[in-house]
C-alpha positions as CSV (number, residue, x, y, z in Angstrom):
1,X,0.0,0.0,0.0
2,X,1.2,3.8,-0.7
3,X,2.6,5.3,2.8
4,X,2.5,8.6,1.0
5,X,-0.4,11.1,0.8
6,X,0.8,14.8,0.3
7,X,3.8,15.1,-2.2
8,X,5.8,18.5,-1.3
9,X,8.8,19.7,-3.4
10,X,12.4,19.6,-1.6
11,X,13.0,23.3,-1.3
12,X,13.6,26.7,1.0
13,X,10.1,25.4,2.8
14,X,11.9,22.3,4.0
15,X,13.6,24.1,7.2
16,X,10.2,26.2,7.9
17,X,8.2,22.5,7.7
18,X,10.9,21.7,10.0
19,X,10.7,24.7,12.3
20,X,7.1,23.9,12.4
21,X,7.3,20.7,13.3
22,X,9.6,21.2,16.4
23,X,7.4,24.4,17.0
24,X,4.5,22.0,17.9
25,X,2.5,24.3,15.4
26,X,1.4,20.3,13.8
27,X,-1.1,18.6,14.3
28,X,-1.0,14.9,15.1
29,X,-2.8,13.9,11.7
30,X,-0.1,16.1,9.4
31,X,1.1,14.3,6.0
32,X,3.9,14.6,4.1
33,X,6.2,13.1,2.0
34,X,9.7,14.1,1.1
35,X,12.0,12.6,-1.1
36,X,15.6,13.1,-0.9
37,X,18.4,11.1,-3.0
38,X,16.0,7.9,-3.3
39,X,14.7,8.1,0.4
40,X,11.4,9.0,0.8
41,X,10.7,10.7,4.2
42,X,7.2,10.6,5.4
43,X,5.8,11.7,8.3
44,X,2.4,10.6,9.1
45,X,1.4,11.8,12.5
46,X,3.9,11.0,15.1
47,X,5.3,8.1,12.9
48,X,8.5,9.0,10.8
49,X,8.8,6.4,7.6
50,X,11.8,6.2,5.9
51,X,11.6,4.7,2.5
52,X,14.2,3.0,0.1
53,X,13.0,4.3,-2.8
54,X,15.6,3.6,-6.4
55,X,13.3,0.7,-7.2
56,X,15.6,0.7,-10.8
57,X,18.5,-0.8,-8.7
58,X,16.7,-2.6,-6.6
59,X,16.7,0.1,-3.4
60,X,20.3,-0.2,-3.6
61,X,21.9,2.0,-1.1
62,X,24.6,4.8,-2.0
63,X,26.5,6.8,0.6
64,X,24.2,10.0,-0.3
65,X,21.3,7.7,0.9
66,X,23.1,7.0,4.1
67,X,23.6,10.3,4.7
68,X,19.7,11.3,4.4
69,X,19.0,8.4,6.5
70,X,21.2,8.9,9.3
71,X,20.4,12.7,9.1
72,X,17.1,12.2,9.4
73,X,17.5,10.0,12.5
74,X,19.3,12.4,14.1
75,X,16.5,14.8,13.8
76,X,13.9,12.8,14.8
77,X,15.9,12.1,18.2
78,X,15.5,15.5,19.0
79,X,12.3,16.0,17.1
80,X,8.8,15.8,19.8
81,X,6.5,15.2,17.0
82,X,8.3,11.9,16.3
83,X,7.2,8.8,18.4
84,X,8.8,6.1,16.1
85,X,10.8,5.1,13.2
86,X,9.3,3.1,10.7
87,X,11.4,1.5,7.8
88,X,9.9,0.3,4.5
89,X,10.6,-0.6,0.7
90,X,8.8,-1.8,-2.3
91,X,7.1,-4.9,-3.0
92,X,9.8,-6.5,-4.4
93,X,12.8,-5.3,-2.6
94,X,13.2,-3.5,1.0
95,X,17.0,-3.0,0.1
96,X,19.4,-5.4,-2.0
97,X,22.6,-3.7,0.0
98,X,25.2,-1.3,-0.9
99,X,25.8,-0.2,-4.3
100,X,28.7,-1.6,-5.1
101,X,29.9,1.0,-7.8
102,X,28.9,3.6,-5.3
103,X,30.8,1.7,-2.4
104,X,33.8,1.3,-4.0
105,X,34.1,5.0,-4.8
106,X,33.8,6.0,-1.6
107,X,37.1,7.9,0.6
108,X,38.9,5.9,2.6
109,X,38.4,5.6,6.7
110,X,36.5,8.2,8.0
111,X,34.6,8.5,11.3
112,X,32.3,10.3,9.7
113,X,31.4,8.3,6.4
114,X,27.4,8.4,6.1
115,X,27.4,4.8,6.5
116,X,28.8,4.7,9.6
117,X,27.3,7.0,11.0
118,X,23.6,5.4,9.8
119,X,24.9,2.3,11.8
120,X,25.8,4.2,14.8
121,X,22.3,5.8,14.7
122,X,21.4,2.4,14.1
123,X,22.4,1.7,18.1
124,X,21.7,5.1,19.9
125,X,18.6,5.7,18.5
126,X,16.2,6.5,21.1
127,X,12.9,5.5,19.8
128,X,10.9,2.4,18.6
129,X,11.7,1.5,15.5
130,X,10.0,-1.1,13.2
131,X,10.4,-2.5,10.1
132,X,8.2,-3.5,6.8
133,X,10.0,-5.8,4.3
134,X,8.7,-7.3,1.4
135,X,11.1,-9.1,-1.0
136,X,15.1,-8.5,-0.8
137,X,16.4,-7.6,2.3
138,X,20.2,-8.4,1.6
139,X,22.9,-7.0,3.4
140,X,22.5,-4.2,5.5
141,X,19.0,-5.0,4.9
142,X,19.1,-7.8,6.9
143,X,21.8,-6.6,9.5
144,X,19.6,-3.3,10.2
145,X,16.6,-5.8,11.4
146,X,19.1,-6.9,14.3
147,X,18.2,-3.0,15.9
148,X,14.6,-3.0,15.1
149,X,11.9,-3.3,17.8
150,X,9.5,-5.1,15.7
151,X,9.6,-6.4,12.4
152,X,6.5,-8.1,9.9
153,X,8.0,-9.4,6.9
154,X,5.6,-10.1,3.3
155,X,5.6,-13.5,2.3
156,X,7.7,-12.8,-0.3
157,X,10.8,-11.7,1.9
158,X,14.3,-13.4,1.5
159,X,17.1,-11.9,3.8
160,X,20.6,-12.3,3.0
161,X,24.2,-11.5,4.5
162,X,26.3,-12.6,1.7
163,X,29.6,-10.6,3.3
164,X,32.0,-13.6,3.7
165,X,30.9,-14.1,-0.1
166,X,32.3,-10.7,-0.5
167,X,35.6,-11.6,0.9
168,X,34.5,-9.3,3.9
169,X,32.7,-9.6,7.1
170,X,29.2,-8.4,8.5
171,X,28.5,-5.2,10.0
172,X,25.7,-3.2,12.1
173,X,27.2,-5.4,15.2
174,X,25.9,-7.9,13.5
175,X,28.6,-10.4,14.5
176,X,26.9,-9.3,18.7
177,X,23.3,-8.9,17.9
178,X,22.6,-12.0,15.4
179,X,23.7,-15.2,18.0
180,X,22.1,-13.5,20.6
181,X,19.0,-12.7,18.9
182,X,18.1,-15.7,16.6
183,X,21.3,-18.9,17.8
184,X,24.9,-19.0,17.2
185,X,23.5,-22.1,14.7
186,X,20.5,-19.7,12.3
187,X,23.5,-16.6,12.5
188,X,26.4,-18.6,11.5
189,X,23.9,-20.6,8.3
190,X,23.1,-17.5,7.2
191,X,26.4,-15.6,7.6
192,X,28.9,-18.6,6.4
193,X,27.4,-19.4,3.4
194,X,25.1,-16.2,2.9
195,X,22.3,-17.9,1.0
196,X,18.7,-16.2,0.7
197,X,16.5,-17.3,3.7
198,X,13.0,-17.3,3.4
199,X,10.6,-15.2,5.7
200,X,9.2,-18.3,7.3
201,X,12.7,-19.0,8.0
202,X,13.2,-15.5,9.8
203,X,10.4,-16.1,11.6
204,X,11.3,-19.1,12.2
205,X,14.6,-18.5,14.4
206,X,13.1,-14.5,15.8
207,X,14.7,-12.1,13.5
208,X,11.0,-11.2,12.6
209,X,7.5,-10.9,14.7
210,X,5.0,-11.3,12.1
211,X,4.6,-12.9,8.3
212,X,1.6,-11.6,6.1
213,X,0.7,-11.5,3.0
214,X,3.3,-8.9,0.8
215,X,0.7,-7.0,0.2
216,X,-0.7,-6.6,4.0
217,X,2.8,-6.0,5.1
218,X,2.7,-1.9,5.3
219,X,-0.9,-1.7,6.4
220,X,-0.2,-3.8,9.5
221,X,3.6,-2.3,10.1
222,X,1.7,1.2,10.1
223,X,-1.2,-0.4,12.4
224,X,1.3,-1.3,15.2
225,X,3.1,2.2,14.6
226,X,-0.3,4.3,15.1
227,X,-0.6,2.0,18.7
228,X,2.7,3.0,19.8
229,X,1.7,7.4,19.5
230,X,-0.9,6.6,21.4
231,X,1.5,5.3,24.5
232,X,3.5,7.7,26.8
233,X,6.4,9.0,25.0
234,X,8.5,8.7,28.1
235,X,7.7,5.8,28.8
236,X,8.8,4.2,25.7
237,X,11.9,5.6,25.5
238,X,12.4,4.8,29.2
239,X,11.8,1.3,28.2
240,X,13.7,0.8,25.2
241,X,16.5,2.3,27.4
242,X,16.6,0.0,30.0
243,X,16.0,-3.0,27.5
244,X,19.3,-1.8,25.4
245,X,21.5,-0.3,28.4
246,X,23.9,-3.3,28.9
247,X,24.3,-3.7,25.1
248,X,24.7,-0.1,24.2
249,X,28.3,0.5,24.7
250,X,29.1,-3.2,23.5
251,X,27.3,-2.5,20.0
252,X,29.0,0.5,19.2
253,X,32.4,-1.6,20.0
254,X,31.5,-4.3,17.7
255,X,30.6,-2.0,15.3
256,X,34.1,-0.2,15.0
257,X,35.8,-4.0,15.7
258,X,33.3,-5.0,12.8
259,X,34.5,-2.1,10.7
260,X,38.4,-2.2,11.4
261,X,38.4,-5.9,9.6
262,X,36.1,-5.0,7.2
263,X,38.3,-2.0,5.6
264,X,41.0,-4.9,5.9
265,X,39.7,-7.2,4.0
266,X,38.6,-4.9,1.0
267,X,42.0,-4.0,0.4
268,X,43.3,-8.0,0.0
269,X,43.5,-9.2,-3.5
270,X,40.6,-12.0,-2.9
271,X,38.1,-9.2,-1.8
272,X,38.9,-7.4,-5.2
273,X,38.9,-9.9,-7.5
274,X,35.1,-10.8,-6.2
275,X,34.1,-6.9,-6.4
276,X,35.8,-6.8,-9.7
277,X,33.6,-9.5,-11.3
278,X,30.5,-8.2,-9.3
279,X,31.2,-4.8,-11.2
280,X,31.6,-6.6,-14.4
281,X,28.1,-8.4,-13.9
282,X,26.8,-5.1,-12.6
283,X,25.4,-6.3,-9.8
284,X,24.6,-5.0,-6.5
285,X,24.6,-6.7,-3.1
């Protein structure tokens, strides 16, 4: 279903819709929709969607999209009118990964690299946040899932974390968050030989709540979204605090650890030669 309802044009009245919005001057049934370097950024009510939206390569991610992401995570920390995050695709693809052209163009090491700074927002976020995914969730759209509060996945999902394929290793803390949350046994299956796993089989081992239907998949991810505005704000976050406390400062470890040997390997000849031929099938993963 279309999470959209009022299409605005990116320009100058972006900050005053902003101000606005922090103002309080909104009401709780405001629409919008935004959509900046293939992320569409909704707001419906106190619910904050953030899209993948480059459905011709398959919601593959590019470092301008991590940006807006992580951008607009940071906002909505600070941002009142924001309750929760939810995440969603198309019908066919939530994300296949990074874009691998775009990837390998990218600077070398830097703390502040869009991506890593989505996948630190990723662990300090203070909110709920869900997720809606229908078809491919590869990569870092599976690894995202492992920070999410709830998840429903369409019938049609397959999640994949086809790294060591690569010639590199997971990320998002992945490594931390995926035995704990779904068994050393499901995370090493599905990182070791990084195969596409069917949504039955994500439900299966917990990385997702719910299966539906593809097509009921939004609908009910915005259903359980519109529950949560209606709870104490404080209360929430207060929760989702204590739930995450102990993990916090162990997540954003791994995630550095994670990254350290991941810039390794990308730079040893076997890593390359895989990207190379990738490139030369242009694919994205």
């Amino acid at each position: 279903m279309p999470l959209c309802y009022n299409n605005l044009v990116l320009d100058s009245h972006l900050k005053d819709l902003r101000a606005e919005h922090l103002s309080g001057s909104w009401t709780d049934n405001f629409f919008f929709n935004l959509t900046m370097d293939y992320i569409s950024i909704q707001k419906q009510g106190l619910i904050t969607i953030l899209q993948f939206n480059r459905p011709e390569k398959k919601n593959a991610i590019t470092s301008g999209m991590y940006a807006i992401l992580a951008d607009t995570m940071q906002e909505a920390t600070e941002d009142r009118g924001v309750s929760c995050l939810l995440f969603t695709g198309w019908a066919d693809f939530f994300t296949s990964g990074n874009d691998i052209a775009d990837f390998l163009n990218r600077p070398e090491s830097r703390e502040n690299m869009p991506v890593k700074r989505f996948l630190q927002q990723l662990a300090i976020f203070p909110k709920p946040m869900l997720a809606s995914v229908t078809g491919l969730a590869v990569g870092v759209g599976t690894t995202l899932l492992f920070h999410c509060d709830w998840v429903v996945a369409g019938d049609n999902a397959t999640f994949a974390m086809p790294f060591i394929n690569l010639g590199l290793c997971p990320e998002a803390a992945s490594t931390l968050l995926a035995p704990q949350i779904i068994g050393h046994h499901f995370a090493a299956e599905a990182m070791f030989w990084g195969e596409p796993m069917s949504a039955s089989w994500a439900h299966h081992c917990g990385l997702v709540n719910r299966v539906v239907p593809s097509a009921e998949a939004d609908e009910l991810a915005l259903k359980m979204a519109k529950k949560l505005t209606e709870k104490s704000p404080e209360a929430l976050m207060e929760t989702k605090r204590l739930l995450k406390a102990s993990q916090r400062e162990l997540v954003l470890a791994r995630m550095l650890e994670e990254g350290e040997v991941f810039e390794r390997l990308l730079k040893t000849d076997s890593s390359r030669a895989i990207f190379a031929n990738f490139l030369n099938k242009k694919t994205v993963v």
